[in-house]
C-alpha positions in Angstrom: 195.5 131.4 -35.1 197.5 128.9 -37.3 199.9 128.6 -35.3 198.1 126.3 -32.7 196.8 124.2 -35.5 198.9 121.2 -35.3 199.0 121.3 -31.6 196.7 120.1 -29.1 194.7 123.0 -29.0 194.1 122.6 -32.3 192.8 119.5 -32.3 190.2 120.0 -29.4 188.8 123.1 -31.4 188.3 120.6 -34.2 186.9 117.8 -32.5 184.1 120.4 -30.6 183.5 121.6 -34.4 183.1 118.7 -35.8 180.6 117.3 -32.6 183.4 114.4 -31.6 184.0 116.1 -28.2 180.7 117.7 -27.0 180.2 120.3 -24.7 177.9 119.8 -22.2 177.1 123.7 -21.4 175.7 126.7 -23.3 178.7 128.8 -23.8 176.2 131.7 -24.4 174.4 131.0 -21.0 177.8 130.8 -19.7 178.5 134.4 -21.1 175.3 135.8 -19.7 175.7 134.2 -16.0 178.7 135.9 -15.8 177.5 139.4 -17.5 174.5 139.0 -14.9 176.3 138.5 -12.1 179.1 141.5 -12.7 175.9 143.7 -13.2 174.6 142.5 -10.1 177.3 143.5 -7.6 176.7 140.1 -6.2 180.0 138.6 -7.9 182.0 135.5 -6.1 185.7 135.0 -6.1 185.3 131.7 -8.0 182.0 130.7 -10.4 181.9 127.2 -11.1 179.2 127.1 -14.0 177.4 124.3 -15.3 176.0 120.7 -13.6 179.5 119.0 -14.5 181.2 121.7 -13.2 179.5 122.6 -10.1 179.0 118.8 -9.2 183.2 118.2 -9.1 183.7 121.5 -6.9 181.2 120.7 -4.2 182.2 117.0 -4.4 186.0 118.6 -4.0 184.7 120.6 -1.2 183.2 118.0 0.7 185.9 115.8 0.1 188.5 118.6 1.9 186.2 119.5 4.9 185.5 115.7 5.7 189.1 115.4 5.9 189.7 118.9 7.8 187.2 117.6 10.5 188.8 114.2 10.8 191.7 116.5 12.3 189.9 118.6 14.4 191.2 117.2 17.9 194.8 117.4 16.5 194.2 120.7 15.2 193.0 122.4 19.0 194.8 119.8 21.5 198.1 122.4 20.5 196.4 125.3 22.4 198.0 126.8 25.6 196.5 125.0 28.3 195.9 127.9 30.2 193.9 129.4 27.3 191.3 126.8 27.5 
């Protein structure tokens, strides 16, 4: 649309065009793992797809249950006692 043209969106269509800002997946693979997955009733609430991608989330992911566990006696010591 040319109205996002002179605005940042704009430019980072641009710069993928013209190979200045590469794109480390297969947008057509991305397509298809999605298509494959919706066809295979075996769909997950969130689909992070590529090596970059997938790397950060689980990275995220370890990050945030190392930190959960470092809590863990906090996190049950507020039990009833008589529930133990």
């Amino acid at each position: 649309m040319p109205e996002y043209e002179d605005t940042p969106a704009g430019e980072v269509r641009r710069a993928i065009a013209s190979g200045d800002f590469p794109l480390p997946n297969d947008p057509h693979k991305i397509a298809q793992a999605m298509i494959d997955l919706v066809d295979s009733g075996a769909t997950p609430l969130r689909l992070p797809l590529g090596s970059d991608t997938y790397e950060d989330v689980r990275a995220s992911l370890v990050a945030r249950l190392a930190e959960h566990d470092e809590h863990r006696d906090t996190a049950l010591a507020v039990a009833h006692s008589d529930r133990e």
